[in-house]
C-alpha positions as CSV (number, residue, x, y, z in Angstrom):
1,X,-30.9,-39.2,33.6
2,X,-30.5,-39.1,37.3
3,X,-32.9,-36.6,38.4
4,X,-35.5,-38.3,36.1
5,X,-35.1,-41.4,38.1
6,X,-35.1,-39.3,41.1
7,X,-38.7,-37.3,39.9
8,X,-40.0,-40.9,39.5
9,X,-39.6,-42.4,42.4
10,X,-40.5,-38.8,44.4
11,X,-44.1,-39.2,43.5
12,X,-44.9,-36.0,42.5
13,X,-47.5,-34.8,40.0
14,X,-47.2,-35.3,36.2
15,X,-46.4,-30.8,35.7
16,X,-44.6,-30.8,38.5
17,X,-42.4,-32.9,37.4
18,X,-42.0,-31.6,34.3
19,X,-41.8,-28.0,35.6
20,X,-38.5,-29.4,37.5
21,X,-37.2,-30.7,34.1
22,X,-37.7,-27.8,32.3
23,X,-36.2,-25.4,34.7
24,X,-33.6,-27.8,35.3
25,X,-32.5,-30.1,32.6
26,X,-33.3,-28.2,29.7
27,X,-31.2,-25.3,30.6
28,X,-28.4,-28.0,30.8
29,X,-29.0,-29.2,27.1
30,X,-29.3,-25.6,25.6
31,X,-26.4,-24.2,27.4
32,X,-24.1,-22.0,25.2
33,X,-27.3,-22.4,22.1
34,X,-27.1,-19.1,21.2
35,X,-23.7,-19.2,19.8
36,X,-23.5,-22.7,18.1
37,X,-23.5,-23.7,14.4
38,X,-26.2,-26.5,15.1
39,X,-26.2,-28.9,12.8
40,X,-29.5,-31.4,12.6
41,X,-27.2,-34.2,13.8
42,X,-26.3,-32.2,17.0
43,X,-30.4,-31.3,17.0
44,X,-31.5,-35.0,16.6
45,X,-29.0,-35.8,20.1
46,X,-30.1,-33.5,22.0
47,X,-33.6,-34.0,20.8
48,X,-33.1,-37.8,21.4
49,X,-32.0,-37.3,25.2
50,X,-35.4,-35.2,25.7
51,X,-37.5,-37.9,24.4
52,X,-35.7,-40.3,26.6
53,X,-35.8,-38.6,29.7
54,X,-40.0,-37.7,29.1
55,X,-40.4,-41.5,28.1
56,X,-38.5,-42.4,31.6
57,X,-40.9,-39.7,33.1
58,X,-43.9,-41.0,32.1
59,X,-43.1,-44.6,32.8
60,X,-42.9,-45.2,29.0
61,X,-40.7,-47.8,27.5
62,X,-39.1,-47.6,24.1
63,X,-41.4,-51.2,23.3
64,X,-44.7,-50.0,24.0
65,X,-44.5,-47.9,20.8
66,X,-46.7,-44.8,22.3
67,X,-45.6,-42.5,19.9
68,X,-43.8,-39.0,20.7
69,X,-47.0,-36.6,19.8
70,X,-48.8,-38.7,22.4
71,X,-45.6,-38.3,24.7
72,X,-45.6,-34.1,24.1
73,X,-49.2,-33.5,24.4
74,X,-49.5,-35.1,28.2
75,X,-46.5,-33.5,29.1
76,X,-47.0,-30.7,27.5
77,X,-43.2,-29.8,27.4
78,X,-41.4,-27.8,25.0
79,X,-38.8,-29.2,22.7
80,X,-35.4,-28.4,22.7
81,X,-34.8,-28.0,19.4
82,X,-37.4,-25.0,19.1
83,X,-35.6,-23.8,22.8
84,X,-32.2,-23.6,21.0
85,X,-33.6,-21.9,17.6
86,X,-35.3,-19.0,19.8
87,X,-31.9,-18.3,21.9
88,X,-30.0,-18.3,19.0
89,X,-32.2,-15.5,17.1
90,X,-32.9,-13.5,20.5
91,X,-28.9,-13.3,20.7
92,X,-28.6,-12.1,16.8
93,X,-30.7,-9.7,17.9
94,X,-28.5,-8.7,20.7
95,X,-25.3,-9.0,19.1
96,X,-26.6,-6.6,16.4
97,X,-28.1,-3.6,18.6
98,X,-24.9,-3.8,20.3
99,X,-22.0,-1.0,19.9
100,X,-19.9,-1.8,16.6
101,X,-16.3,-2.1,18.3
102,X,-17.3,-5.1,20.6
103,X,-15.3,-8.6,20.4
104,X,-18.3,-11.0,19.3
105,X,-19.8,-8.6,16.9
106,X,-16.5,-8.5,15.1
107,X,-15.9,-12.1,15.1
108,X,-19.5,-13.2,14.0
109,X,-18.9,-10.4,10.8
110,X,-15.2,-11.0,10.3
111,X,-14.8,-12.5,6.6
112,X,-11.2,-14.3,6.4
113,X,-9.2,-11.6,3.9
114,X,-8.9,-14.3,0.9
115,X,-12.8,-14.3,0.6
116,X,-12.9,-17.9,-0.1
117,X,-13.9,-20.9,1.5
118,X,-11.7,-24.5,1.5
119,X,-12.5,-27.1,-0.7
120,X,-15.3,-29.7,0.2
121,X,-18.4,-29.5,1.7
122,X,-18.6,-26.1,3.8
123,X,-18.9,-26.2,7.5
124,X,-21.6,-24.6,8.7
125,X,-21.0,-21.3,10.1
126,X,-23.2,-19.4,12.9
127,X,-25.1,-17.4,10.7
128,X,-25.8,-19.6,8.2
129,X,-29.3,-20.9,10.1
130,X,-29.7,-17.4,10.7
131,X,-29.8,-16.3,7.3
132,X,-32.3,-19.6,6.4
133,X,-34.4,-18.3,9.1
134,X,-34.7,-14.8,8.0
135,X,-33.1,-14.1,4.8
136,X,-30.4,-12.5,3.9
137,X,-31.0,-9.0,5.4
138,X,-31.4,-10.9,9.0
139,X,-28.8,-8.0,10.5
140,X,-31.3,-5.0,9.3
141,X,-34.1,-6.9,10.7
142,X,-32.3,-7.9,13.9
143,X,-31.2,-3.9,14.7
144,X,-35.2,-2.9,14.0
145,X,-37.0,-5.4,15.6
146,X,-41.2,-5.7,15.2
């Protein structure tokens, strides 16, 4: 929230500004993207602080009810959500084309030896957005990409 404040009062043009917060603050909010098990409520934070910090770029208070489509097509910026979802699937991709004795490959396949999950609602595991994303054969697709 800093450097927003600090882009603000700088004076600098509306895509410069948002080129310094997407090469810096978005980088911040995806870090490590690739290897979480998002879940929408993690999404909807992280989602929440972009708003925020474009809103506070813009001048915009929460009051004046300009609405975030408005908000995304001046700026122009890319949402972090979307961000996340890409580095996630580019890093399946990865993990898959990669030799079949290394660490995180064997962690991200390993299947605990009872086969069975606890009871209650299941936590959602890594590949599980994977597998919404692109179906079940997502590791065939991932070794032979388009």
């Amino acid at each position: 929230m800093l450097l927003c404040c600090l882009l603000c009062r700088l004076g600098l043009k509306l895509k410069s500004k948002i080129r310094v917060f997407e090469s810096t603050i978005v980088p911040v909010l995806t870090y490590g993207a690739q290897t979480w098990a998002t879940t929408k409520k993690q999404l909807g934070k992280i989602q929440t602080a972009q708003n925020s910090m474009l809103r506070q770029l813009l001048g915009i208070k929460l009051k004046d009810k300009v609405s975030l489509e408005k908000i995304y097509t001046k700026t122009r910026a890319k949402r972090v959500g979307v961000i996340a979802k890409t580095h996630k699937l580019k890093y399946a991709g990865h993990l898959m084309r990669e030799w079949d004795q290394k660490w995180n490959k064997t962690l991200t396949l390993w299947i605990p030896h009872t086969g069975r999950r606890g009871r209650g609602r299941p936590r959602t595991r890594w590949s599980d957005e994977i597998t919404r994303e692109l179906g079940t054969t997502w590791m065939v697709k991932a070794k032979n990409p388009p």
